[in-house]
N, C-alpha and C positions, 0 to 999 in steps of 0.2 A: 504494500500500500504506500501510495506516494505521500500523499496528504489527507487530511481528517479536517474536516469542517464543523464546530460545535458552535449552536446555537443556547443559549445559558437556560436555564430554569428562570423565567420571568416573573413574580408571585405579584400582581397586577389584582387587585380586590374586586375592581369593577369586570377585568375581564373573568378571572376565574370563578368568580362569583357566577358568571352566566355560562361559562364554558366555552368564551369564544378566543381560542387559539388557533391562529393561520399558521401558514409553513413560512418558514424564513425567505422571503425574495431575494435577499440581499446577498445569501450564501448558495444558494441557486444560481443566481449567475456567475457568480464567484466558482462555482465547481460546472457550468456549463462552460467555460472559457478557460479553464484547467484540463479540463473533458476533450475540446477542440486542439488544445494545443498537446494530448496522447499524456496523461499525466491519470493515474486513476485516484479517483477521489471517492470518499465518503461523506456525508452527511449525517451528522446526530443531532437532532432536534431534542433536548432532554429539556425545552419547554412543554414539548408533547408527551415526550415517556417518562421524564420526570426519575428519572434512577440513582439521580444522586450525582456525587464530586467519586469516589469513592469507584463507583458503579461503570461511571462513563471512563475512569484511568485504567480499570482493568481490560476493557472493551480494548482502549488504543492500547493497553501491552501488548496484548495477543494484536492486532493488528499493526504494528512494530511499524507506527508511518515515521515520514522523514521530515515531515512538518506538520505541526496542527496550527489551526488557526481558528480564533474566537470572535466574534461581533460583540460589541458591550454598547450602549446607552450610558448616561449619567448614571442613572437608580438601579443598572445593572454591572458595572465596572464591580465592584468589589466577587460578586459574583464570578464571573469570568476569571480574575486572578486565581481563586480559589482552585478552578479545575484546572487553570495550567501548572500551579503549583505540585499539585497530587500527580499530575502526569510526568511533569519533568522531575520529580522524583524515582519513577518505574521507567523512565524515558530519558534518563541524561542526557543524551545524545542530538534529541528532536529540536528542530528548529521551534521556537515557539514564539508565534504571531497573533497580533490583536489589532484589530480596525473598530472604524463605528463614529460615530458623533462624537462621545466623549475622549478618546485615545485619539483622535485627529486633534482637538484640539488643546488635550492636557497630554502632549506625550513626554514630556520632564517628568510631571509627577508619577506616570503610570510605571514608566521606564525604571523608576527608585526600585520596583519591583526588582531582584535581581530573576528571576525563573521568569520572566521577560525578556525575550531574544530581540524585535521589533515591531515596531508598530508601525502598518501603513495609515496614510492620511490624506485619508477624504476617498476619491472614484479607486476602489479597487481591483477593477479586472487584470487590467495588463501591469498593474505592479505586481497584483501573485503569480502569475506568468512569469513575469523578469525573475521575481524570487525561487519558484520555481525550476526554470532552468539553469539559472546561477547555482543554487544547491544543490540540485537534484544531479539535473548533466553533467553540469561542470564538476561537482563533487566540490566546488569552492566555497570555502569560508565566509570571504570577503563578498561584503555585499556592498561598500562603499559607492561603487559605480551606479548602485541602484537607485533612480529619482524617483519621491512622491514616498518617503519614508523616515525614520526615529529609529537608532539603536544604539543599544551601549559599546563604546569602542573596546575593546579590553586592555590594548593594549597601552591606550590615550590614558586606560580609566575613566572616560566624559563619556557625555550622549553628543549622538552628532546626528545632524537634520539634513538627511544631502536635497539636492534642488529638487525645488514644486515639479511633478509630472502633468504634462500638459491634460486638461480634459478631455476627451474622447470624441470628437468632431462626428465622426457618422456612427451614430449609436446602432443603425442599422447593422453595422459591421458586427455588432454582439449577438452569438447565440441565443436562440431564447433557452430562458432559465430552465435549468436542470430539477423539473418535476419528479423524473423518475425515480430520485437517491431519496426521497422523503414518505412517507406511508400515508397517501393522499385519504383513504378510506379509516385512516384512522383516527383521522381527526373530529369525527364522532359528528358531534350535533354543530361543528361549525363549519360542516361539511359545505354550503352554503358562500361560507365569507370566505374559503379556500383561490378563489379565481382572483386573485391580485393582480395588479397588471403597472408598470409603469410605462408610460409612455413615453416620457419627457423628461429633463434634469434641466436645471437651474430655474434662477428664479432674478427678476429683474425688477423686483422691489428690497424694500429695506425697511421692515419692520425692526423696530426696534427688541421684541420679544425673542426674534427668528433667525435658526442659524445658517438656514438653507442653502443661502447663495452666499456662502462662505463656504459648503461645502464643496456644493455642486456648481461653484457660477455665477455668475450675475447674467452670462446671455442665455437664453434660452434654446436648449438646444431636445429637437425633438426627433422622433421617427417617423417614417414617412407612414402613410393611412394602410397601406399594401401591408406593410410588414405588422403593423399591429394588428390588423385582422386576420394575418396569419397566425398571429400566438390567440386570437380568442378560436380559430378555426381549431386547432390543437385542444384546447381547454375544453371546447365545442363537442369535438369528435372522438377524443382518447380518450380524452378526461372525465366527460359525462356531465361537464360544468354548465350550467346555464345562467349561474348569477357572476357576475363581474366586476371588479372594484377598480377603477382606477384610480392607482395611487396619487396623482400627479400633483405638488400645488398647485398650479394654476391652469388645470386641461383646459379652459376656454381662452387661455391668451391668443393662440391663432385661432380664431374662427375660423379659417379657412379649411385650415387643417380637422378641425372640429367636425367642420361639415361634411368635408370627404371621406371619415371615417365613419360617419353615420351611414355615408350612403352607400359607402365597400361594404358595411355589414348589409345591409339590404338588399345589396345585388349577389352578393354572397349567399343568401337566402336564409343566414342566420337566427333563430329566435331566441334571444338573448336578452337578458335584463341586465342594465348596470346602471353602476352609483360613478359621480364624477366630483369634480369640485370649481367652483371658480370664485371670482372678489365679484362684489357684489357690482362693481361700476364698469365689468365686461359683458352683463346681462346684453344680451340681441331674443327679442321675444321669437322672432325668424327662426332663428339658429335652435331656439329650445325646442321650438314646434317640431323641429326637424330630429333633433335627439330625442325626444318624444317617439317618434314614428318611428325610430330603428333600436328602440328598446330603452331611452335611460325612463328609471324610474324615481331616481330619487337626485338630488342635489344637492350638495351639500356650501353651507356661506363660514366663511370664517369672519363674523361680524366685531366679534371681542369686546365692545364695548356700546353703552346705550346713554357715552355723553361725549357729544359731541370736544367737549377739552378735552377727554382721556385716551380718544381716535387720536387728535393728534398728537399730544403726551407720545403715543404709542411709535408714532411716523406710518400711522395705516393707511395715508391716505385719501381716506373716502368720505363720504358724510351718512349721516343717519339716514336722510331722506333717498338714499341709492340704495343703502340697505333694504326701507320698505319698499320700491318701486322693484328691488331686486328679486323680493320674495311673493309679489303681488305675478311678476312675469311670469315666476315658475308655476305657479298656483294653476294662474290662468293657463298654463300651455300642461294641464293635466300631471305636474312634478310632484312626487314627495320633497319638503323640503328639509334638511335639517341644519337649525345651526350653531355654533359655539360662541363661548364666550369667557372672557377672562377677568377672575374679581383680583383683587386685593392690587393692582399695577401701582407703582410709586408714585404719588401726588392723587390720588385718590382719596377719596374722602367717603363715609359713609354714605351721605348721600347718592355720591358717584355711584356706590354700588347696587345703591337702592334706584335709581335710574334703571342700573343697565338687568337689572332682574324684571323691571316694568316691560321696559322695552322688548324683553325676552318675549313676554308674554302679548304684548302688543303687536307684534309683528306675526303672529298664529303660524308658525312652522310646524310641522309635524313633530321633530322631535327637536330637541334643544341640549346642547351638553356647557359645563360650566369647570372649572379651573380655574385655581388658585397658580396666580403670576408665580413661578418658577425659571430666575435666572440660570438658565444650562450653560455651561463654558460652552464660549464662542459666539454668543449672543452679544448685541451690541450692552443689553440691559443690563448684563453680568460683570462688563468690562465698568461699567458706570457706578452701579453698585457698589463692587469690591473697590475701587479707590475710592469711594467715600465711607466704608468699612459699612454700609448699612444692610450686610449678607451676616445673619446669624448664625445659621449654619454652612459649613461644607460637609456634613455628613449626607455622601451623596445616596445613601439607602433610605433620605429623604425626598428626596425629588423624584415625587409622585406626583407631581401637578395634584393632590390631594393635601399636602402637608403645607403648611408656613413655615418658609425656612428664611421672610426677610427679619429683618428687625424694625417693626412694626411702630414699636411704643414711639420709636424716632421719630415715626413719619403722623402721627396722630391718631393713632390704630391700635388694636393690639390683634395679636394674634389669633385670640379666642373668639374676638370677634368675627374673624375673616372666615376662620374655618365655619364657625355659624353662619353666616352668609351665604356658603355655599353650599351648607345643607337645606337652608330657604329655599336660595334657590331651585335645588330638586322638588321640592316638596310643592312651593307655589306654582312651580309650570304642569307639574306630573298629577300631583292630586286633584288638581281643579274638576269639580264633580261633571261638567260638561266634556275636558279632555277625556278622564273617566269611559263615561259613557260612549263617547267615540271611538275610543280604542281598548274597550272592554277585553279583549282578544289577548292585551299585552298585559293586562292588570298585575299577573305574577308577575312575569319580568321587571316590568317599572317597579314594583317592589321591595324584589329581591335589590335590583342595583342599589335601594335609599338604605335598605335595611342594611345587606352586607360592607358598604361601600361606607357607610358613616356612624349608622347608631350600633350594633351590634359589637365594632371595634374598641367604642368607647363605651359600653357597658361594661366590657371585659377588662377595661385598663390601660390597652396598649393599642399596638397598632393594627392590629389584627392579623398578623403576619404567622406564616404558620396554621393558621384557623381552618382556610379554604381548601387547601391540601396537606393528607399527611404524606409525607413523601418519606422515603427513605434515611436521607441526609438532615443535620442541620442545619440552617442555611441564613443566610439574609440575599431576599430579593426584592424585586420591585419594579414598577412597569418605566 
């Protein structure tokens, strides 16, 4: 075995609580583009099987690969160290790599780690490629030569950051993601939310919350309508898929592109339902009617706020009134809408957040999600924050978008307040005896998410961690 792909044990309240766990897209393409270039790979999703630190080291003994490689998040970094540790103790020898959001953008600290070999940073395909055959082929040590990465030098004793790897220009060039190394059928009852799809990378705003186009970009770079309907024609026909997610931030920024892939599904003869996303002042009522007609069902806005100071506090951009007119188009062109929103943001004020809970419910989207302001490294918010020291915690097994980790009391806030807020929140959009009655059908569900996801945790004291699954191992995770 050349290389071993782990995905961590993710312990996510809201998700686990309903059961809804997808396959890793990210390590899918990552072992389709390892796959292409004759390199055998595996994938362990142990968010799905859940077997532990322990469990999954024994796995790669007997499977004696030449590198592993992990994905981690902020609230999952600690996580992820853990099972390289375990491995590169049965596994002296294994190159051991880690990517993701958070090891892109904290690769000094992650690096302290010593059973931390490298970290790439940011678009990983053709840097585990270069890594790859520098290791593997070449049987070489030195990975200096390799750009779009972090490693400890040994013999410097420093970490050294060799030059940024350009972004990947024709994403068409990329296989589609390697389905077949992960157990599509066993992902139970989110068998459903399984059809992930990205379309597109970067993002050519600059939201002050958002790391995106730090990772991926500031220009937008897409695939053409032919190739994407070829990965839903696979999902379609192999897979047995009919529901679709696209991941994209901003899938309606080309319209044009938008439109033509409506209509290759169509002439494709596809029947397919999907979910997409866009800002709310890219709305074309045309263009929905037309996503409408070749399957999307639902919409999703990332609105964040319901005061017009705290929009641009944020740098979102937009205004209130695009947000209604936004969700008024989808309505009217037959869309599910849903959309999110963010409390506790710096210079917020109670009221602010009593606004943007009104406005939640004013604007009558289908369903509605809310989050507590969580500065992630790499965020412009984070960077502002920490030089004015007003981050209370770095304990990243916080940053659940569920937890206050600013320092509140600062800002005219307190914490206790915030996270109340955001259980209002739920409670005011979800319980309203007319939403109720219209979507009587989800009444568990909505439930389950207010119960598991807030009160139940703090009945019991803590965080509720551990609650939702007994798993093997002990562990700290987090979504």
């Amino acid at each position: 075995m050349d290389v071993i792909l782990i995905n961590p044990y993710d312990e996510n309240a809201v998700k686990n609580g309903l059961g809804f766990i997808t396959p890793p897209l990210n390590l899918m393409y990552l072992a389709s583009s390892l796959e292409h270039a004759s390199f055998s790979v595996k994938i362990i999703d142990d968010d799905l099987l859940q077997m532990g630190y322990h469990k999954v080291s024994q796995i790669a003994a007997k499977l004696n690969p030449q590198i592993i490689a992990l994905t981690a998040t902020t609230s999952t970094i600690k996580t992820a160290m853990k099972y390289i540790k375990l491995i590169k103790k049965v596994l002296p020898n294994v190159l051991s790599v880690i990517g993701g959001p958070h090891p892109t953008f904290m690769p000094t600290e992650v690096l302290k780690d010593p059973f931390i070999d490298v970290v790439v940073l940011g678009e990983g395909e053709e840097t585990m490629v270069h890594l790859a055959h520098n290791y593997i082929d070449k049987g070489s040590p030195d990975i200096s030569n390799i750009p779009g990465i972090a490693y400890n030098d040994p013999e410097q004793r420093n970490i050294k950051v060799t030059q940024p790897r350009p972004l990947i220009k024709d994403l068409d060039s990329l296989p589609l993601p390697a389905r077949h190394l992960v157990p599509f059928d066993s992902y139970g009852v989110s068998r459903d939310q399984s059809g992930g799809m990205i379309t597109s990378r970067g993002c050519v705003f600059s939201c002050g919350y958002c790391s995106s186009s730090l990772i991926m970009g500031k220009k937008f770079r897409s695939r053409s309508p032919q190739n994407v309907v070829d990965e839903i024609e696979e999902l379609y026909y192999h897979y047995k898929i009919r529901d679709i997610a696209f991941m994209d931030d901003t899938f309606l920024l080309n319209k044009k592109r938008a439109y033509d892939i409506a209509q290759e599904i169509e002439d494709r003869g596809l029947d397919v339902s999907f979910v997409a996303s866009s800002r709310v002042d890219m709305v074309d009522y045309n263009l929905l009617q037309k996503l409408k007609g070749s399957g999307m069902s639902t919409l999703y806005y990332g609105v964040e706020s319901g005061s017009q100071r705290i929009l641009n506090l944020m740098r979102k951009g937009i205004t209130l009134k695009q947000a209604e007119d936004a969700v008024k188009s989808a309505k009217k062109a037959g869309l599910s809408v849903l959309t999110s929103f963010i409390l506790g943001y710096p210079g917020e004020t109670e009221e602010d957040i009593n606004r943007t809970i009104d406005f939640s419910i004013k604007l009558k989207p289908d369903y509605s999600q809310y989050s507590i302001l969580t500065p992630f490294p790499g965020t412009p918010i984070y960077r502002e924050l920490h030089e004015n020291g007003l981050i209370s915690s770095e304990n990243w097994d916080k940053y659940t978008v569920l937890e206050p980790v600013l320092d509140y009391e600062k800002m005219g806030l307190t914490k206790g307040m915030v996270k109340r807020k955001l259980i209002e929140a739920y409670l005011k959009f979800y319980a309203r005896p007319n939403y109720l009655l219209k979507h009587r059908h989800m009444i568990k569900e909505i439930f389950q998410i207010i119960l598991r996801s807030f009160i139940l945790p703090k009945l019991k004291g803590g965080t509720g961690k551990g609650w939702y699954q007994d798993i093997n191992e002990s562990s700290s995770h987090d979504s």
